[in-house]
Structures are given as C-alpha cells and as structure tokens.
C-alpha positions in Angstrom: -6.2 -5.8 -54.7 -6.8 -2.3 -52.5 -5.2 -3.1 -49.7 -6.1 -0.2 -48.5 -9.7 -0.4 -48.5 -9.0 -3.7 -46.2 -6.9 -2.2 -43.3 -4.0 -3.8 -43.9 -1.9 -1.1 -45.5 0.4 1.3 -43.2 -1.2 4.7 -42.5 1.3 7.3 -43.4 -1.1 10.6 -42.6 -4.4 11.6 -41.7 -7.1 13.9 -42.8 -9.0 15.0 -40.0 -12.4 16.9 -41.1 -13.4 19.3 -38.7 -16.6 21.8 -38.1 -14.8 24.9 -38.2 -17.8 27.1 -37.3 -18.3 25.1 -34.0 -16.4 26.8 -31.2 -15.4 23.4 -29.4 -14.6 21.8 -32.9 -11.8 24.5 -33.7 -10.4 23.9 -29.9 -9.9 20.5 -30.5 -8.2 21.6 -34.1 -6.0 23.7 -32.1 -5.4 21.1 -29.5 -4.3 18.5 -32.2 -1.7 21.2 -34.2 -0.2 21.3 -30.6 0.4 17.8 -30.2 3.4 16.2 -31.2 2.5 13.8 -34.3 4.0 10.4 -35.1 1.5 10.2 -37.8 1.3 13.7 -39.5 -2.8 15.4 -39.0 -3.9 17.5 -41.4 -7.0 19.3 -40.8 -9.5 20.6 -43.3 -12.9 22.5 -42.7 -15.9 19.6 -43.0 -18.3 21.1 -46.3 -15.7 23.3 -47.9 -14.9 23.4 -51.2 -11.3 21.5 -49.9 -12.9 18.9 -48.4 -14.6 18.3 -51.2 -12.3 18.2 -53.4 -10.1 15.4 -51.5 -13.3 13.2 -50.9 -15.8 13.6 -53.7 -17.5 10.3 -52.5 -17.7 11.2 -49.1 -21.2 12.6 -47.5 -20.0 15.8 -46.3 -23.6 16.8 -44.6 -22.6 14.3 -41.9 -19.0 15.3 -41.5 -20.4 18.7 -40.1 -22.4 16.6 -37.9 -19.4 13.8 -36.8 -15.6 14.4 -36.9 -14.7 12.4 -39.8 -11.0 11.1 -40.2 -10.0 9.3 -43.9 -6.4 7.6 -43.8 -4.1 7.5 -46.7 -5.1 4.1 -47.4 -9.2 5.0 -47.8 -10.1 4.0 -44.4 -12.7 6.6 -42.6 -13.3 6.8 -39.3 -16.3 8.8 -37.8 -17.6 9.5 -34.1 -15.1 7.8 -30.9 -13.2 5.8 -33.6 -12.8 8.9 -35.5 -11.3 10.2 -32.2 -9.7 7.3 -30.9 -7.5 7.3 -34.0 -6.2 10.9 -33.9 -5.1 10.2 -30.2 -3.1 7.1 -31.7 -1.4 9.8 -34.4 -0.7 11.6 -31.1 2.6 10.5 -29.4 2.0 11.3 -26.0 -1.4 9.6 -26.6 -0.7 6.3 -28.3 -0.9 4.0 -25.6 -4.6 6.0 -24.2 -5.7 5.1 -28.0 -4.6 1.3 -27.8 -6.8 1.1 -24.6 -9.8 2.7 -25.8 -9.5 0.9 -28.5 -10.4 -2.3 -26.9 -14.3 -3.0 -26.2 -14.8 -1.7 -22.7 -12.7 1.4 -23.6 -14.9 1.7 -26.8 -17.7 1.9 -24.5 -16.1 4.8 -22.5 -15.1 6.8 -25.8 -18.8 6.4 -26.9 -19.5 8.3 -23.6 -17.0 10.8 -23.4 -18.3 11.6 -27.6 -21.4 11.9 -27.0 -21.4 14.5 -24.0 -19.2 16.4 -26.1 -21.8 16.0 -29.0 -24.7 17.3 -26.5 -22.3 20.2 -25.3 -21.5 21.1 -28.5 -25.9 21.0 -29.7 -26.5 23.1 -26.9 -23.3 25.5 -27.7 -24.7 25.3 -31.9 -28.2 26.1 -30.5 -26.8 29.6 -28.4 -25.1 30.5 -31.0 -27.6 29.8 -34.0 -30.0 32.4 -32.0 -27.5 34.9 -31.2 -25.5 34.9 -34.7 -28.6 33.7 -37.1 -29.0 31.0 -39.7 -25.8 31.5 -41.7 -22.8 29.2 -41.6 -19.7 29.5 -43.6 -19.7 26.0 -43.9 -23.2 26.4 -46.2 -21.1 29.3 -48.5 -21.8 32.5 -46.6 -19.1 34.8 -45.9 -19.3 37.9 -43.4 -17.6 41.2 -43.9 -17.9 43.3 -40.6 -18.6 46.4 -43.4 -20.8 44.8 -45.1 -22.3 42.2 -43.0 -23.4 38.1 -44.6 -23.6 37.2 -48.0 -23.4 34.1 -49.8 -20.4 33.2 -51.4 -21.9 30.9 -54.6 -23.4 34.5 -56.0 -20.0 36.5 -55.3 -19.2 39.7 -54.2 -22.0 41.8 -53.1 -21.6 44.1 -55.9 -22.2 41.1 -58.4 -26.2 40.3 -58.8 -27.4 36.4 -58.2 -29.5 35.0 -60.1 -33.1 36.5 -60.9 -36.1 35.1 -59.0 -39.2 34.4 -60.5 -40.4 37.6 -60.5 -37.4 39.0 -61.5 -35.9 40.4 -58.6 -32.3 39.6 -58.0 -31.0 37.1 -55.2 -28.5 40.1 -53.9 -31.5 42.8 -53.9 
C-alpha cells in the first residue's frame, strides 16, 4: 500500500512550485530561502522544463496560477493549504501553521490568499501591458541585445519551423 498517497507517511522535504515571473511570487521565494527550515523547501519555477520533469502528472497551467506544494510522499497542496504547509516547514512558523490549520484559521488563510491573489492579478495585469505578452514560463527568453525570442525554436540565429506559406517562425 502507498502510504504516501494516504497522508500517513513522514514528510521529509518539500517542493514548492513557484511563478517565477510574478514579482510577489519570487518575494515570497526569497522570503522562504531566508527562513530557517525544519523540513528542507526546495523551490522550482511552476511550467519549466524542471517542474516538469519532477511531476509529469501534475497540471502545470494551474501551478502558475496557485502555489502548488508536492511532499515526498505524493501529497500536493495548492492555494492556503499550499501555504499553510510551507509555514509548518518554517521553524519559527510552526505553531502559526498548526492554528491556521484548524477550520476557523482555514477561513482566515483563504482570506489572507486570496487578497494576495487579487494583488498579484492587478500587479500581472501592469505588468502584462508594460512588458508585453511573453513569459519565460511559456519558453521565451529575452536577451537585452537582442530582445524576446522563444526558446522551443533556439537561438535566434537558428530558423523555426516554416509557416504555411513558407516563411520561417524566426523571420
């Protein structure tokens, strides 16, 4: 039997999965390297090539949407649970975790999550404007030189693939 997939198994380390293009998401990712860890954190880019290779299964559109947290056992954790867990890795935030754990604390993480959710929409929704459509989560890469390209095609000097009327993705 998995125990893991039950809930019963120890959790020896944690993967957090983290939007590193959001400004707010790479504070927090900061924040958490800080902390002093009595279960070791470690934290990968949501929708890179990484992340997908540790969790094949896992929809990773919605981890750039949700912090997503997967224990060592299998367990995954998204939204306040997904942040009421990396307090309890946190020593000097263990006990805070054990309380918002509880229903009416539940209800307060849910609160605290989603404001953080609407300032971080309204921060994605500035910056989508002033810095365009591309993401490095979605494979684009900028070079200051150069400016964006995507990444799936190569260096710039490398051609994509031919359109249908045979111009070249990189033209």
């Amino acid at each position: 039997m998995d125990r893991g997939a039950r809930g019963d198994a120890p959790v020896r380390r944690l993967t957090v999965l983290y939007d590193a293009e959001c400004p707010m998401c790479t504070f927090a990712r900061n924040w958490l390297v800080k902390q002093r860890q009595l279960v070791p954190l470690d934290l990968v880019p949501a929708g890179q090539s990484r992340a997908r290779e540790l969790f094949p299964g896992l929809d990773h559109a919605a981890t750039l949407s949700d912090i997503t947290v997967i224990a060592d056992g299998g367990q995954v954790y998204r939204g306040p649970a997904a942040w009421i867990v990396c307090m309890w890795a946190l020593r000097a935030h263990r006990a805070t975790a054990h309380r918002l754990a509880t229903p009416a604390g539940m209800k307060v993480a849910k609160r605290v999550v989603l404001t953080a959710a609407k300032y971080r929409a309204a921060r994605w929704e500035d910056h989508a404007w002033s810095e365009g459509p591309y993401r490095r989560a979605d494979g684009w890469t900028y070079d200051p030189k150069d400016g964006w390209f995507y990444e799936a095609y190569g260096y710039q000097d490398e051609p994509g693939p031919a359109c249908d009327s045979g111009c070249r993705a990189a033209d």
